[in-house]
TORLUMDO-128165 format. One record per residue: residue number from 1; x, y, z of N, C-alpha, C in turn. Coordinates in Angstrom, 2 decimals, always signed. Example, Ala and Ser with C-alpha at 12.3 -4.5 7.8 and 13.67 -1.06 7.14 Angstrom:
BEGIN
SITE   seq       n.X       n.Y       n.Z      ca.X      ca.Y      ca.Z       c.X       c.Y       c.Z
SITE     1    +13.19     -5.69     +7.80    +12.30     -4.50     +7.80    +13.20     -3.30     +7.80
SITE     2    +12.85     -2.25     +7.08    +13.67     -1.06     +7.14    +12.90     +0.03     +7.87
This chain:
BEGIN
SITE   seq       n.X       n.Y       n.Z      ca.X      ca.Y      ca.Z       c.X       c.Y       c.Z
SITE     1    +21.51   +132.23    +54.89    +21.87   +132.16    +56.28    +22.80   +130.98    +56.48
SITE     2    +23.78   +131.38    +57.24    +25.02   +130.14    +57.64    +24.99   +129.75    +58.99
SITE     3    +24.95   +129.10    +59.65    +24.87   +128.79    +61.31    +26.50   +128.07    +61.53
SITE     4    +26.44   +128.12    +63.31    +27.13   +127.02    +63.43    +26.91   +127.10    +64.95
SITE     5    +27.51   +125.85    +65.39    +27.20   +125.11    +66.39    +26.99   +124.12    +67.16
SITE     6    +25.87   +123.85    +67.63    +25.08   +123.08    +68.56    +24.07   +122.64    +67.83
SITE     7    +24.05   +121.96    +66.94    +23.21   +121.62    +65.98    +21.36   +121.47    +66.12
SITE     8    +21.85   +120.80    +68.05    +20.09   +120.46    +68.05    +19.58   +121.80    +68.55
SITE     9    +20.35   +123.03    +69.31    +19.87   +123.63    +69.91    +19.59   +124.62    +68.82
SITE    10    +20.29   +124.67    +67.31    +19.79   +125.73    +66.43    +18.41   +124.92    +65.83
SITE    11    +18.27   +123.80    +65.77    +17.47   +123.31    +65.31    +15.85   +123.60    +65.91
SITE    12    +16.06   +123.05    +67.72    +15.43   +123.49    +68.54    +14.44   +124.72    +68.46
SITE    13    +15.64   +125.63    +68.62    +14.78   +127.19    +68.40    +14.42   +127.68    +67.14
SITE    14    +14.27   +126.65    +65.96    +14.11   +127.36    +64.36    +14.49   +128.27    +64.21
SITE    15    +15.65   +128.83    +64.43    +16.16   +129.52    +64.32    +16.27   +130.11    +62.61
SITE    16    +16.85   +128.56    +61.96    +16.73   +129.55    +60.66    +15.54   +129.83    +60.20
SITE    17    +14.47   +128.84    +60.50    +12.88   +129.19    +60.00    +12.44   +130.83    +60.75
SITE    18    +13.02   +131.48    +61.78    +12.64   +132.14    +62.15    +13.27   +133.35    +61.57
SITE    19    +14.71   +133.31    +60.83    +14.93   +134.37    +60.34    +14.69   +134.45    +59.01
SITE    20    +14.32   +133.05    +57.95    +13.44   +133.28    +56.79    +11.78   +134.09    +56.48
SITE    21    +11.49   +133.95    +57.90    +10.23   +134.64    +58.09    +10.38   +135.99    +58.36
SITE    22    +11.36   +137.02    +59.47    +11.84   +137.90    +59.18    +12.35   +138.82    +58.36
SITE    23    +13.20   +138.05    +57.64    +13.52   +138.60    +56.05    +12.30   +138.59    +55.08
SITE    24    +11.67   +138.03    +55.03    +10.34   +137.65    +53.85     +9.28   +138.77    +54.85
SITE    25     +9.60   +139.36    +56.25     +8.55   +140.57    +56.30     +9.21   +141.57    +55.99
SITE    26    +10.30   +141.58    +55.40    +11.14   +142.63    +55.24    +12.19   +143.21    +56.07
SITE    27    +12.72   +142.84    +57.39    +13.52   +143.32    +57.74    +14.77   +143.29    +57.63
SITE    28    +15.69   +144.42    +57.69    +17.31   +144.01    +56.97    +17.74   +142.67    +58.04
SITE    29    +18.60   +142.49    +57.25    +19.55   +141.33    +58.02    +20.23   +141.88    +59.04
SITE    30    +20.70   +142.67    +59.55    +21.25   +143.25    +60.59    +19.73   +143.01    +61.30
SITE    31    +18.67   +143.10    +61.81    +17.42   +143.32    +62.31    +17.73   +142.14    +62.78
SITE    32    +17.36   +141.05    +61.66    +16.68   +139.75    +61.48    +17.67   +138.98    +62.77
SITE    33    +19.12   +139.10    +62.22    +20.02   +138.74    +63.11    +19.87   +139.24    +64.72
SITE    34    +19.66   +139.87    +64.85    +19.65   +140.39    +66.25    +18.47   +140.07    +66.78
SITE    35    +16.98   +139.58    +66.28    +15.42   +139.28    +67.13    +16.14   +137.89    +66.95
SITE    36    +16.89   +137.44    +65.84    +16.99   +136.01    +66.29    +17.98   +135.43    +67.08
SITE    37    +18.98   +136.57    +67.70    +19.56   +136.41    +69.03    +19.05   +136.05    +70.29
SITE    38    +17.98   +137.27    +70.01    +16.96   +137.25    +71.22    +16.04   +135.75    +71.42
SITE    39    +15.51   +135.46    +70.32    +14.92   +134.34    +70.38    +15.51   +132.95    +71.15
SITE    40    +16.65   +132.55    +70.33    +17.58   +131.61    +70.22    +17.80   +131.68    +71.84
SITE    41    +18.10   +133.17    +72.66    +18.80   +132.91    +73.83    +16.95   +132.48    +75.00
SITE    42    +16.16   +133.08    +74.41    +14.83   +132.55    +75.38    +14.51   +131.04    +74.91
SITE    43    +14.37   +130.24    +73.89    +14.18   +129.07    +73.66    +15.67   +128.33    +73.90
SITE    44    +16.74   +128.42    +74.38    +17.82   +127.70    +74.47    +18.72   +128.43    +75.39
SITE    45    +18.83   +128.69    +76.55    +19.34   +129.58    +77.46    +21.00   +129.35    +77.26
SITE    46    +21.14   +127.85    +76.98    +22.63   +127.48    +77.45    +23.09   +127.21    +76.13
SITE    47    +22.34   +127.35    +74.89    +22.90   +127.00    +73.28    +24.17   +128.00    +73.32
SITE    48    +24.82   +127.13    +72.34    +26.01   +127.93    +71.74    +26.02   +127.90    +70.26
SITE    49    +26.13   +129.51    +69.60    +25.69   +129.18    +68.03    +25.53   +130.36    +67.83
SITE    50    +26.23   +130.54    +66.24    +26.54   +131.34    +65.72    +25.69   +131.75    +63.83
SITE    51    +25.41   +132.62    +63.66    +25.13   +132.60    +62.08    +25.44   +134.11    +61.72
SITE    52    +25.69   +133.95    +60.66    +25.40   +135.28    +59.95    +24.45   +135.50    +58.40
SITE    53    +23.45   +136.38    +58.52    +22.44   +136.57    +57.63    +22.98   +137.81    +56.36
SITE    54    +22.04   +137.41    +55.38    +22.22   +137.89    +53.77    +20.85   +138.39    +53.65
SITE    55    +20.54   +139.29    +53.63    +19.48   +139.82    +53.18    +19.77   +139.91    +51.71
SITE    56    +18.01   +140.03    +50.55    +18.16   +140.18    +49.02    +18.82   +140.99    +48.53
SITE    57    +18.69   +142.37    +49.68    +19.25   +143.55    +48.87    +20.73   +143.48    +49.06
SITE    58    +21.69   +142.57    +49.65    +23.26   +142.29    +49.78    +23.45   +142.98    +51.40
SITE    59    +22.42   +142.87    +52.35    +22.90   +143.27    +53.74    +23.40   +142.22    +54.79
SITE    60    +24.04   +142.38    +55.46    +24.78   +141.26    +56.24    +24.61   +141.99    +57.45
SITE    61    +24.20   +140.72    +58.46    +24.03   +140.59    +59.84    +24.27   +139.43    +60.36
SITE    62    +25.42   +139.71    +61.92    +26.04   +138.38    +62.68    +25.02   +138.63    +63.73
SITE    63    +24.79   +136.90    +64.28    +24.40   +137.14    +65.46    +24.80   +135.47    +66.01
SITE    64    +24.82   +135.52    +67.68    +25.88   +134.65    +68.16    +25.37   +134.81    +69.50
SITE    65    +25.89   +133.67    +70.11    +25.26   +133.40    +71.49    +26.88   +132.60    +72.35
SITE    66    +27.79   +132.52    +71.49    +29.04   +132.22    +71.58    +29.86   +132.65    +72.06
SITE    67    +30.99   +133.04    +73.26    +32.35   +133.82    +73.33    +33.23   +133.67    +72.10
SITE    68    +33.83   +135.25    +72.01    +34.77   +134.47    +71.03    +34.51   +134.43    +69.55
SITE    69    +33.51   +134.41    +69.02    +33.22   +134.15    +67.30    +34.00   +134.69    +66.42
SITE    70    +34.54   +134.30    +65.88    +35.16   +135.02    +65.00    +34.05   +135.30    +63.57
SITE    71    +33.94   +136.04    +62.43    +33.03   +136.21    +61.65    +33.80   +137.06    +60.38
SITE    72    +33.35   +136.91    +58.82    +33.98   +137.52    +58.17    +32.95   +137.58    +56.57
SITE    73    +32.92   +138.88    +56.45    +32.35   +138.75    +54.45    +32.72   +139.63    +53.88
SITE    74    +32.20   +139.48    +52.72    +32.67   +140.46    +51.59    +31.49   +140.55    +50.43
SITE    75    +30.89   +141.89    +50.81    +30.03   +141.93    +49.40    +30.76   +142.14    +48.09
SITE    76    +29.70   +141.85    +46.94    +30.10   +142.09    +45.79    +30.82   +143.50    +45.08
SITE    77    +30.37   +144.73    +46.18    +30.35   +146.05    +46.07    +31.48   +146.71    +46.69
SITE    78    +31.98   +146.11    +47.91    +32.91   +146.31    +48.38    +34.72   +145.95    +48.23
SITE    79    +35.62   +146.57    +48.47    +36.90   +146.49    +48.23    +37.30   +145.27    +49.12
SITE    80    +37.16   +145.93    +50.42    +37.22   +144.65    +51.60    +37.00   +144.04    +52.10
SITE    81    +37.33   +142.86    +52.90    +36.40   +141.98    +54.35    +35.85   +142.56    +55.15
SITE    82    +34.86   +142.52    +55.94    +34.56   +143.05    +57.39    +34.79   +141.86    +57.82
SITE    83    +35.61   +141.99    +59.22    +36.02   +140.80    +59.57    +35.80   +141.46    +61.29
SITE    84    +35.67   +140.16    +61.87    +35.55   +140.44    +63.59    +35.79   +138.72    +64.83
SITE    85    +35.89   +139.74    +65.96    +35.89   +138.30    +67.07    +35.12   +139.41    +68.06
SITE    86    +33.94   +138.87    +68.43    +32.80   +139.17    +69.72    +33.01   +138.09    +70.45
């Protein structure tokens, strides 16, 4: 998991502790990313902050509380970037 931001407010909402626990019950990273949207925006209403998650099996999920983000990866399997601005 990569963040960025508002350092105390990702800190605040454990955010990453909360999506290591997610992933370790198994849910893809696309999942994980998105309950920890939800979270992040009820423990920090006004945070600004961004991450994107790696699940084991090579799944990728953005999630962001930010205007604007720009975001970008590339699995091992794939030809290209997925690249974006939300």
């Amino acid at each position: 998991m990569a963040t960025t931001g508002q350092g105390e407010h990702i800190i605040h909402a454990g955010l990453s502790f909360l999506v290591m626990r997610l992933l370790a019950a198994g849910l893809p990273a696309a999942e994980a990313a998105s309950h920890a949207t939800e979270a992040f925006l009820a423990a920090t209403p006004q945070g600004k902050a961004g991450w994107i998650v790696v699940d084991a099996a090579g799944g990728v999920g953005v999630g962001h509380t930010s205007r604007n983000i720009a975001y970008a990866w590339r699995t091992s399997n794939a030809a290209d970037f997925v690249t974006g601005v939300d």
